[in-house]
C-alpha positions in Angstrom: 1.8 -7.3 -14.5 -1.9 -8.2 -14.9 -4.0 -7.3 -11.8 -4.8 -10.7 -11.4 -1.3 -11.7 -10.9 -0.4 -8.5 -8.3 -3.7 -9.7 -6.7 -2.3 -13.8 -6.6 1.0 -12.3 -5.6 0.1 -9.9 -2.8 -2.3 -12.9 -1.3 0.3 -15.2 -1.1 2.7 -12.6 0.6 -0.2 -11.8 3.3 -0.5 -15.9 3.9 3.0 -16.1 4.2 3.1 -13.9 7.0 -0.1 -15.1 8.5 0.5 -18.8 8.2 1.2 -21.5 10.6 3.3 -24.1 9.7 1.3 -27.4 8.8 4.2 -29.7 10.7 3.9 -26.9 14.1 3.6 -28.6 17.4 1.3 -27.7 20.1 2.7 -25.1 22.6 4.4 -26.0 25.3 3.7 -27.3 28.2 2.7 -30.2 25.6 5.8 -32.7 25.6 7.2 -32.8 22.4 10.1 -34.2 20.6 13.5 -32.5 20.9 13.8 -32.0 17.0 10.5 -29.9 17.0 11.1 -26.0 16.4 7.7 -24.9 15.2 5.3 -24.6 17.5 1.6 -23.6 17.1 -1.2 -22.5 19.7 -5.0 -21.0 18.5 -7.7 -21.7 21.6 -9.8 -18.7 23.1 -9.3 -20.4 26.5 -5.9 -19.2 26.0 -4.9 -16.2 28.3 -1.5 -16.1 29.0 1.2 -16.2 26.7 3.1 -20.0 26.8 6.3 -20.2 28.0 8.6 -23.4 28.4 10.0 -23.3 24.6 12.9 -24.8 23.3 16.3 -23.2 22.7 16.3 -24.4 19.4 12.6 -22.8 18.8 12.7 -21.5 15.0 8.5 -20.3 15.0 6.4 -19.9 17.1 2.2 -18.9 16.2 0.4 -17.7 19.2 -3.0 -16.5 17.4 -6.9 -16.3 17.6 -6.7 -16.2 21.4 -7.7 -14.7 24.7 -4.0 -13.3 25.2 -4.1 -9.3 26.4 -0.4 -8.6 27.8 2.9 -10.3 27.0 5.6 -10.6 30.0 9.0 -8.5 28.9 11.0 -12.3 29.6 8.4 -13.9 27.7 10.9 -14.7 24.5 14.0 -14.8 26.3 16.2 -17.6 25.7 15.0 -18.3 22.0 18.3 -16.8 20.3 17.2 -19.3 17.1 13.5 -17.7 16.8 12.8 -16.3 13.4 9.4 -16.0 13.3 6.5 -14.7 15.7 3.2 -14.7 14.8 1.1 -12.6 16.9 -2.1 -12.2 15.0 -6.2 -11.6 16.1 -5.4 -11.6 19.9 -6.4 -8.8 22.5 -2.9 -7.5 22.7 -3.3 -3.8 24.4 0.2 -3.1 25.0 4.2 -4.3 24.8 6.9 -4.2 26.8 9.5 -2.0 25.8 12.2 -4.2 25.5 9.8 -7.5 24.6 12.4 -8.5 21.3 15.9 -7.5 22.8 17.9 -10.6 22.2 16.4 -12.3 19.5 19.0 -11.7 16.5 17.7 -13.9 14.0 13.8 -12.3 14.0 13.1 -11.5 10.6 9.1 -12.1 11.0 6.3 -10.3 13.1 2.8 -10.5 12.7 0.4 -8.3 14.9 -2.3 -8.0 13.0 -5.9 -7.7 14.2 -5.0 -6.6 18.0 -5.9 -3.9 19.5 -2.8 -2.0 20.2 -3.1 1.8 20.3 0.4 2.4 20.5 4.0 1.1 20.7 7.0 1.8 23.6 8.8 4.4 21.5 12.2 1.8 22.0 9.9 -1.6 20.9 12.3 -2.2 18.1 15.7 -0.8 19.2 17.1 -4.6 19.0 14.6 -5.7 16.1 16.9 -4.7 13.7 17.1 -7.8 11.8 13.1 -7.7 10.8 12.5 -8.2 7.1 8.7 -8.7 7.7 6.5 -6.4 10.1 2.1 -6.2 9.9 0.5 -4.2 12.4 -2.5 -4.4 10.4 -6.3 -3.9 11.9 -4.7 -2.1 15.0 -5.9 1.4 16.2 -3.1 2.9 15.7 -3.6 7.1 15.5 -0.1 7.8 15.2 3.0 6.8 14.1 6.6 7.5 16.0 9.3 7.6 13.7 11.3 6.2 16.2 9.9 2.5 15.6 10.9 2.6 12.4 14.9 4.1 12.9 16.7 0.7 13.4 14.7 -1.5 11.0 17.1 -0.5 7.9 16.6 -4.0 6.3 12.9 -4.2 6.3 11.2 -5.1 3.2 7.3 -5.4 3.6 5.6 -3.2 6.6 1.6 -3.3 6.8 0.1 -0.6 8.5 -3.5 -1.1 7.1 -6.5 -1.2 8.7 -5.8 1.2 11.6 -6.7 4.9 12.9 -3.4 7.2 11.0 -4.8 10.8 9.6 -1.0 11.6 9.2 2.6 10.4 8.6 5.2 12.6 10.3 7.4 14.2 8.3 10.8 11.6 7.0 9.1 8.9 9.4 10.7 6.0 6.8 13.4 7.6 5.7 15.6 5.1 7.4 14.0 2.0 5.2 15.9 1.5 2.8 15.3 -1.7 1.8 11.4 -1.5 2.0 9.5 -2.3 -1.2 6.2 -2.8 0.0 4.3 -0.1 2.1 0.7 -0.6 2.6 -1.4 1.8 4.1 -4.8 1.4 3.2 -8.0 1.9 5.0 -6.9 4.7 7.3 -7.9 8.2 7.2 -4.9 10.6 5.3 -6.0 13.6 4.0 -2.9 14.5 1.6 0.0 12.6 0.4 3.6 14.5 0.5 7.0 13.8 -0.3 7.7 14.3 2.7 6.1 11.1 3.6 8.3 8.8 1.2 11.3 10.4 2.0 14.3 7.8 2.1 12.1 4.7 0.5 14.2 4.4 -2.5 13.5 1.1 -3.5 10.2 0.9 -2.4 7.8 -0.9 -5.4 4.5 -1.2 -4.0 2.4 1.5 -2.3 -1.2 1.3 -1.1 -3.3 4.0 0.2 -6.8 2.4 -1.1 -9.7 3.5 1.2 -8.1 6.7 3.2 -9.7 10.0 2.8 -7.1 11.6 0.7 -7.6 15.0 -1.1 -4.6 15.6 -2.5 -1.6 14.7 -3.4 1.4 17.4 -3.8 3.7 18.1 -6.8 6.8 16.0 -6.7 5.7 13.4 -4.3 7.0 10.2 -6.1 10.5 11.8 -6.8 11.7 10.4 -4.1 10.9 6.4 -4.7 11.6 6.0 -8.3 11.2 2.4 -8.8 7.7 2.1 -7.6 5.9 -0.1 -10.0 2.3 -0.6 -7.9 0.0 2.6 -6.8 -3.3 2.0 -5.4 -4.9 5.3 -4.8 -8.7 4.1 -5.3 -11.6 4.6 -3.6 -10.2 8.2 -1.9 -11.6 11.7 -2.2 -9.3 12.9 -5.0 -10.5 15.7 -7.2 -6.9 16.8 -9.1 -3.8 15.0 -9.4 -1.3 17.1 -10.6 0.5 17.3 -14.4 2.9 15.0 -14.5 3.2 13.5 -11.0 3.9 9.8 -12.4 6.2 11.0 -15.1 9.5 10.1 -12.7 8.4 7.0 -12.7 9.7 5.0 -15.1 8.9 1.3 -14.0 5.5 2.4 -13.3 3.1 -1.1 -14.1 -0.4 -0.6 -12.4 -1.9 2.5 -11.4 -5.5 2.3 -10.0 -6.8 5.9 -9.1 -10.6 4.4 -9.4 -13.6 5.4 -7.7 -12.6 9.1 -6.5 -14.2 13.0 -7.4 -11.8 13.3 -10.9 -13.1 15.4 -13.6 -9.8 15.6 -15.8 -6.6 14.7 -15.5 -3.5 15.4 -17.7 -0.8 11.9 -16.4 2.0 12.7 -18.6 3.7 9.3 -18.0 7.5 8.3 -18.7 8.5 7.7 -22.0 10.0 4.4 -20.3 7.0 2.8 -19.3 6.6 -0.5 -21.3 3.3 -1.6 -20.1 1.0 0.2 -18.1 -2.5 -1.4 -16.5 -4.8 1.7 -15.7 -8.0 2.1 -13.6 -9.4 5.8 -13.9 -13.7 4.0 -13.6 -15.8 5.2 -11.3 -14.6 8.9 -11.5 -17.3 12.0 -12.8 -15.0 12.9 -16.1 -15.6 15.6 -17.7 -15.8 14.9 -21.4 -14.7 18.6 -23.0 -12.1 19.8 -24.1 -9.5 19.7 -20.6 -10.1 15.9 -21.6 -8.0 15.5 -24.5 -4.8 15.0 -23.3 -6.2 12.3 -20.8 -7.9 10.5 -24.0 -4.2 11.2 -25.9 -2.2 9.2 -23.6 -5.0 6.4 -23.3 -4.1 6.1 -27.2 -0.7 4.6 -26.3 0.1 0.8 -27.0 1.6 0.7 -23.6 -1.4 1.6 -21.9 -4.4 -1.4 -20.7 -7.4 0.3 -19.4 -9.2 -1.6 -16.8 -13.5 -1.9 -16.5 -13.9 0.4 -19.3 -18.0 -0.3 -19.2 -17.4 1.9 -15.6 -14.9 5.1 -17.2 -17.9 7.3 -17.8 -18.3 10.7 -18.8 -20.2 12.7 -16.2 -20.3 16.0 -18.2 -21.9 17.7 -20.0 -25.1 16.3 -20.4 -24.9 15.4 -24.2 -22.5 13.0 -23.3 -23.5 11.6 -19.9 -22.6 7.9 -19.7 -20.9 7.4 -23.1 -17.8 5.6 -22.3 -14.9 8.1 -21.8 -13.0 6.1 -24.8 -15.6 6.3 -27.0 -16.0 10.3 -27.1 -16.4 11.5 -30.6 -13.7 14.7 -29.8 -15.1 16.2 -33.1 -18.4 17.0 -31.3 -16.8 19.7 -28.4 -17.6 23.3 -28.5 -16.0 24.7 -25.9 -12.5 24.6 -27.1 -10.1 24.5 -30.7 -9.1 20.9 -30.8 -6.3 22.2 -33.4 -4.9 24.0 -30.4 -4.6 21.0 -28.3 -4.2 18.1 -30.5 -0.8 16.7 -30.6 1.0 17.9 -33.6 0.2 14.5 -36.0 -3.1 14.8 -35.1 -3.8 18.2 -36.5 -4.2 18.0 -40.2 -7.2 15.2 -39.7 -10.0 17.2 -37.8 -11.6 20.8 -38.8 -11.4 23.2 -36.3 -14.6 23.0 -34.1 -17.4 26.0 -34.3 -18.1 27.7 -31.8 -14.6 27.1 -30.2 -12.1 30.1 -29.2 -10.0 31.3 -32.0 
């Protein structure tokens, strides 16, 4: 999928959660008519959370507001509500047991509040949720316990907040997720541990943490993931062969970190591959060839090529890392690491080991 597309695609997703319906009436204590089930507030005059809906009350937007607590009865008696849109209020804190009888909530949107942590119960009897953002929080930690009953959530956005760390197997009851985005926090390593029990997750986005490595066999464990944003971290290796499991692997961005080689070793499977390695110090010798090898494929698009730059040495400081004349490296035999098709149409270099 081009980048565009993903970029189109994830937008919409994002509006969809943090939309209010164009046809939404006013909150309550407005009168309305008795068909109305969407109902729509945004005022910073607002301080308390409206209460008086319907029965039959299908959405309800409470957003851009002065609100900083929510009553624990504040949603009771909406057994029809499906969607709850939350977003840039002052919310501090929830009440433990603030979605208990709401069985048809599939959508919740808390983005941009400033909650620093959840009731470890806050969604015992959320278990229908499909749809969760706690985006632009400041959130430090995570409890896996908020995540144990949500076994049919799909999307879950945790950007935008404090984490340094995911406790160990604290998804492995989501089954059903296929979009995880983390981004913008501060994780320092990436484990398998940490997508333990995601097994159909497809998108994954840690863009914009701090993260320094990322361990050997960390993407066995969701092997249909076809999105990984790992740009604009701290990375300086990523192992041999760490994507090969992945064999619906699509867009792989690993931009703007501390890489100086890299050997990806990807599936055999994968059909069509977009790839971001710009912005990274490569080092154009002779650890390089199997990097440049693989870029060789038909399968493979490489993305801002005028920004995939050789760092080192200095002969070849700011070529473009595709445009490398191998021919020219002394510090190696290209025979030795050439695939085998590829051996009979260079000498050996001089200078190079025997």
């Amino acid at each position: 999928m081009d980048r565009l597309v993903l970029t189109i695609f994830h937008t919409c997703l994002v509006m969809v959660l943090h939309c209010c319906c164009l046809q939404a009436s006013p909150c309550p204590p407005v009168p309305t008519p008795n068909n109305i089930t969407e109902f729509s507030c945004s005022s910073l005059s607002l301080s308390d959370f409206p209460s008086g809906f319907p029965k039959e009350t299908r959405i309800i937007s409470v957003e851009f507001t002065n609100i900083s607590s929510i009553d624990v009865d504040a949603l009771q008696g909406l057994p029809n509500l499906q969607e709850l849109h939350l977003s840039n209020n002052k919310l501090r804190t929830l009440p433990s047991g603030l979605f208990r009888s709401l069985p048809e909530l599939h959508t919740l949107d808390l983005t941009g509040n400033f909650l620093e942590d959840l009731p470890v119960e806050i969604f015992e009897k959320a278990t229908g949720l499909r749809q969760l953002a706690l985006t632009g929080n400041r959130l430090s930690t995570l409890r896996p316990s908020w995540f144990q009953p949500l076994r049919h959530l799909e999307f879950l956005d945790l950007s935008n907040n404090q984490l340094e760390d995911v406790p160990q197997s604290c998804f492995n009851k989501l089954e059903n997720l296929t979009s995880l985005q983390l981004s913008q926090n501060s994780l320092r390593t990436l484990s398998p541990q940490m997508l333990d029990g995601i097994l159909h997750l497809e998108k994954l986005d840690l863009e914009g943490n701090q993260l320094q490595s990322i361990e050997n066999n960390t993407f066995q464990a969701v092997p249909h993931v076809k999105f990984i944003f790992l740009q604009n971290n701290s990375l300086t290796n990523i192992p041999a062969g760490l994507f090969k499991p992945l064999d619906h692997l699509e867009l792989l961005d690993v931009s703007s970190n501390q890489l100086t080689t890299w050997d990806p070793q990807f599936s055999t499977k994968v059909t069509t591959l977009s790839l971001d390695l710009s912005r990274n110090p490569w080092a154009c010798d002779c650890h390089i060839l199997s990097l440049l090898n693989e870029l060789k494929h038909p399968s493979i698009s490489l993305y801002s090529k005028q920004e995939t730059l050789c760092a080192t040495p200095k002969s070849f400081q700011g070529q473009l890392l595709t445009s490398v004349d191998v021919t020219k490296f002394s510090s190696c035999s290209i025979l030795k690491l050439l695939p085998q098709s590829e051996k009979g149409s260079h000498p050996p270099v001089p200078g190079g080991p025997n």
